[in-house]
N, C-alpha and C positions, 0 to 999 in steps of 0.2 A: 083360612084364606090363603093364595097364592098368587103374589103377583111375579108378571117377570119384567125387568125394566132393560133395554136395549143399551149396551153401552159402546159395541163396535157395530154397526151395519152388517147386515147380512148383503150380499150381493149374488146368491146361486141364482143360478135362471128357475130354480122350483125346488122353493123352500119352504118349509113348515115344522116347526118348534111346537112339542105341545109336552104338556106336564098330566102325569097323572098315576097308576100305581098295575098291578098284574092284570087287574077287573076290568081296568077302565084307560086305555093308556091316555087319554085326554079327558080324563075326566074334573078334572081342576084347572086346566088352560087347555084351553078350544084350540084347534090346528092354527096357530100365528104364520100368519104367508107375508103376505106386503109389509105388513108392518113390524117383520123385522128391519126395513129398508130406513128407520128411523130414530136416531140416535137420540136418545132418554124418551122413548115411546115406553109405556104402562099398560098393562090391560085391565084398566080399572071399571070399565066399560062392564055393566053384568053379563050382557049379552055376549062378548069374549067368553065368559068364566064355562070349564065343563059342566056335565051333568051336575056331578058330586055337589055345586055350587049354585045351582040355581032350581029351581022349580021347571015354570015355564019359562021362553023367551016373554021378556019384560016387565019378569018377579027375580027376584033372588032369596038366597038363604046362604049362610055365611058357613055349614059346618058340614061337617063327613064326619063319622064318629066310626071308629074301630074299636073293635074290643080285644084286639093282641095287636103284634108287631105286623108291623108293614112297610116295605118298601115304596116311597116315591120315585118315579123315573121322571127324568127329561129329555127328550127325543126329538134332535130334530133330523130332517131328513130333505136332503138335496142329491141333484143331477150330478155336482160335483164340476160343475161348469164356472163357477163363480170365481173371481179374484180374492175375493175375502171371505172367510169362514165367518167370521161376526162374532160375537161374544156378549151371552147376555147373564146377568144377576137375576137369581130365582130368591125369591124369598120367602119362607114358609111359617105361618103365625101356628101356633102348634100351641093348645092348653091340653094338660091335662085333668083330668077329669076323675075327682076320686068320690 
């Protein structure tokens, strides 16, 4: 599971924060637009979550399973018009699996 919790605003006029790895760049956090404009906002919501995390829209499944190393990315992307950059906390639940 991956959530990202908001802890400065985002304020670019077109924004989007998404989390996910080479395969999938949002495949663990869905493209977050507005709702970085909300300070201690979550996306606990399944239907936030990427592929990797959910089945259909209005199932979910909690896991991605790799079998070597892999990098997670967080990406966000703006106009660069905004006052504030924002600043958010990703948190990444990670077992492994022997």
């Amino acid at each position: 599971m991956v959530i990202v919790e908001v802890s400065t605003t985002w304020d670019d006029g077109s924004k989007a924060f998404s989390v996910g790895d080479a395969g999938d760049p949002d495949g663990f956090v869905a493209e977050l637009g507005a709702a970085l404009e909300s300070t201690g906002y979550k996306n606990t919501d399944h239907d936030e979550w990427g592929d990797y995390l959910r089945h259909l829209a209005g199932s979910h499944s909690i896991f991605k399973v790799y079998t070597g190393a892999a990098n997670i990315i967080a990406t966000f992307v703006g106009q660069g018009n905004g006052g504030n950059q924002g600043q958010c906390i990703v948190y990444i639940y990670h077992q492994n699996l022997k």
